[in-house]
N, C-alpha and C positions, 0 to 999 in steps of 0.2 A: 249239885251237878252243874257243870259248867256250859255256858250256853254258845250254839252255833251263830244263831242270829240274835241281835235285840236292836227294837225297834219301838221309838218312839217320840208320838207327836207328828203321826206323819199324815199330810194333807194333801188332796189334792184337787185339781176341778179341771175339766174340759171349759176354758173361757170364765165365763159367770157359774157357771154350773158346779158345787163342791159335791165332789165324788166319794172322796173322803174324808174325814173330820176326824182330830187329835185320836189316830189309832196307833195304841200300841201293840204290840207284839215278840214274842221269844221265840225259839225252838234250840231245845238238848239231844246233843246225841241220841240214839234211841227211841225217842219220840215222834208220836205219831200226832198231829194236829190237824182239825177237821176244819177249813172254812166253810160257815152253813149264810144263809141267810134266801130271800125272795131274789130274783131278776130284778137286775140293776143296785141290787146292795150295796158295792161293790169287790165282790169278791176276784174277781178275773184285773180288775183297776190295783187292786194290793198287791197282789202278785205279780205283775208289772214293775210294778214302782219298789216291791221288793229285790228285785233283779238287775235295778236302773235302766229297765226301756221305756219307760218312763219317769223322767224327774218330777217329784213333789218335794215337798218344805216335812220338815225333821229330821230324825238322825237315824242312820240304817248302818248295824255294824254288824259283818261276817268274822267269827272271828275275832274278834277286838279290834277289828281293823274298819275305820268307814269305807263304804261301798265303793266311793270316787277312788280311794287312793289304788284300788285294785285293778290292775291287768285283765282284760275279756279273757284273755287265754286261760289268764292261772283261775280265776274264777269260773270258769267253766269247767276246772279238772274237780272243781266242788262240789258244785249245785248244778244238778240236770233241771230242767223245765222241762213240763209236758204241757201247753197249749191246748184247746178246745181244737181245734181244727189244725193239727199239725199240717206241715209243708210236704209235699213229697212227691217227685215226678213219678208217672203211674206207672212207666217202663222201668223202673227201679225193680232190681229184685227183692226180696225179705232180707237176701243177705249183705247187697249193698246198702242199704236202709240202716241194718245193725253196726254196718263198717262205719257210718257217718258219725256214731255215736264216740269213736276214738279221732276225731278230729283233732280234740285239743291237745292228742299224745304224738301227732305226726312227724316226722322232721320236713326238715326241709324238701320243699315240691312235692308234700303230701306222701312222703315214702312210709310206709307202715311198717312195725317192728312186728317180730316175731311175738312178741308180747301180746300186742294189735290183736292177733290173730286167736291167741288163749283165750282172751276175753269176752270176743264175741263167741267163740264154741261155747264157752261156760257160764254164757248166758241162752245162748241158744236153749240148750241144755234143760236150763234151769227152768224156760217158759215152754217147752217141749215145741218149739219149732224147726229143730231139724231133722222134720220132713218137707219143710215148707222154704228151707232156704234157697233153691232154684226158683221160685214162682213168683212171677210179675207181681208187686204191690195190687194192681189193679185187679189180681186173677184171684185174690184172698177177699174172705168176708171180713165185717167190717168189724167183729170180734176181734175177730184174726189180727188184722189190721193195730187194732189200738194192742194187743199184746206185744206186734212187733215194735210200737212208739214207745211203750214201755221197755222195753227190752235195750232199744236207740239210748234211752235216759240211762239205763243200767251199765252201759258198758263204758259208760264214762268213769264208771268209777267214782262216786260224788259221795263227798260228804254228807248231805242233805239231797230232797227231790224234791222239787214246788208242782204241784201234779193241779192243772186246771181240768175237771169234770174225767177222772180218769177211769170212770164208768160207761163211758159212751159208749155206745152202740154193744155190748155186752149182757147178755140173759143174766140171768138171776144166779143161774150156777157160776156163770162165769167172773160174773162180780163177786159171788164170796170166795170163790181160789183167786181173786186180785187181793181181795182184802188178808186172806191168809197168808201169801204171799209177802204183803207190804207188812204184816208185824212179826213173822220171820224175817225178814231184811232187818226190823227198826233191832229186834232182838239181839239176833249173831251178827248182825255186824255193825250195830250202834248210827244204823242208818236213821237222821233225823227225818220226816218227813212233813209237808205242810201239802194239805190238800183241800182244792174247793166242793163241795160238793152238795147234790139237791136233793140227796136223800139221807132222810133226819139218822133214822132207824140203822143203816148201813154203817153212818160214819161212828155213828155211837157206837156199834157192835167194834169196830177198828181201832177207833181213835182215843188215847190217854185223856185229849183235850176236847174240846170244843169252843169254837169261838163265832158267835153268832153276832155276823150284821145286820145293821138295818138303816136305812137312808144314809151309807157310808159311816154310821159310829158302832161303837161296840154295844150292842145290846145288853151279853150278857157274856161271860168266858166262864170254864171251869169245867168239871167233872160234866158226865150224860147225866148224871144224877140233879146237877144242880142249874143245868142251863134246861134242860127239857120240862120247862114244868109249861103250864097249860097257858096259866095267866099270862107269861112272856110269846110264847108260839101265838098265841091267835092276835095278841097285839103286832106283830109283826109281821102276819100271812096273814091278818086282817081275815082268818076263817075261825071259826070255836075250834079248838082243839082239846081231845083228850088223854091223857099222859094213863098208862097201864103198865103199873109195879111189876113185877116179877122176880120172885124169891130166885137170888141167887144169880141175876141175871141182869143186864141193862134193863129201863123201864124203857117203853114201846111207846110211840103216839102215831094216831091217827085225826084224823078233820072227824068233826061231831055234824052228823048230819043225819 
């Protein structure tokens, strides 16, 4: 399988500080990839520096193409980003929100194609927010909210999604129709995805991969099956943890207390 991104040897630090240390990383069509790790890992720092909004030292290629040589624009019509705390003026409505997502397909003075307009319906659509497209960002819960940032990422149309914490503020149900969701997309339409996320259990149940930080290096990568084992989680959350098999099914851990 031929890969979207690959990455590696990529470093970084705020000053003295190394945030990251010789990490590599892939993502294929299709693929669903989980960043796991404690606060301050750096998982949110990769994703960045994945993206070039922040430069570090190694080699980062979309495409077969390294990062620098690429256009914002045409790399944008790729890879959406979903942020921890997206931007967004509170008098926006849902469905100005969604339109910002076809920025990179604009012409000139921001003129929107009929096209523009297909694709936020059939995202609407697809995250069932159109009943919700008249209402102030501000007037939605914050559920609501992170489906319409998702939904902004979606209508870009992207080869890949770099999704930071893209569980916030969402119940339990709502986070397994996101995860259902995202491996429908990785499925039909060879959507890659790379996400960070704080919960073990979740990302495992989603994600083909796993790739677990700790003090900015790669702890462990690979299958739920082979990064989730007990020995490595409590050495890195620094709590006991217990790993629970389940025939036919991802193994489950919880903190041993």
């Amino acid at each position: 399988m031929s890969t979207l991104l690959d990455a590696a040897g990529i470093t970084f630090a705020y000053g003295q500080a190394a945030v990251l240390r010789d990490v590599a990383l892939s993502l294929a069509p299709g693929e669903i990839v989980a960043l796991l790790g404690p606060n301050g890992s750096g998982k949110s720092t990769l994703i960045q520096v994945l993206l070039g909004h922040l430069r570090g030292k190694g080699t980062i290629q979309w495409e077969g193409r390294p990062l620098r040589s690429w256009r914002r624009r045409d790399l944008a019509r790729r890879i959406a980003y979903l942020p921890q705390s997206p931007g967004v003026q509170p008098q926006q409505t849902v469905l100005d929100t969604l339109r910002l997502g076809r920025a990179p397909y604009w012409q000139a003075f921001g003129v929107e194609s009929p096209r523009d307009m297909e694709v936020v319906g059939e995202i609407s659509s697809l995250l069932s927010l159109d009943g919700l497209l008249g209402r102030r960002m501000d007037e939605v819960s914050g559920g609501q909210r992170q489906r319409v940032f998702l939904g902004r990422c979606l209508v870009q149309e992207p080869r890949a999604m770099l999704l930071d914490e893209p569980n916030t503020y969402l119940d339990l149900r709502h986070q397994v129709e996101i995860g259902q969701l995202l491996r429908k997309l990785a499925a039909e339409k060879s959507l890659a995805i790379l996400m960070a996320s704080h919960d073990l259990n979740l990302a495992a149940t989603f994600a083909d991969r796993l790739v677990l930080l700790h003090n900015g290096a790669i702890a462990a990568s690979g299958t739920a099956e082979e990064v989730l084992q007990s020995e490595i989680l409590s050495r890195v959350y620094e709590v006991p943890m217990e790993r629970i098999d389940r025939p036919g099914a991802t193994p489950a851990v919880l903190p041993r207390v």
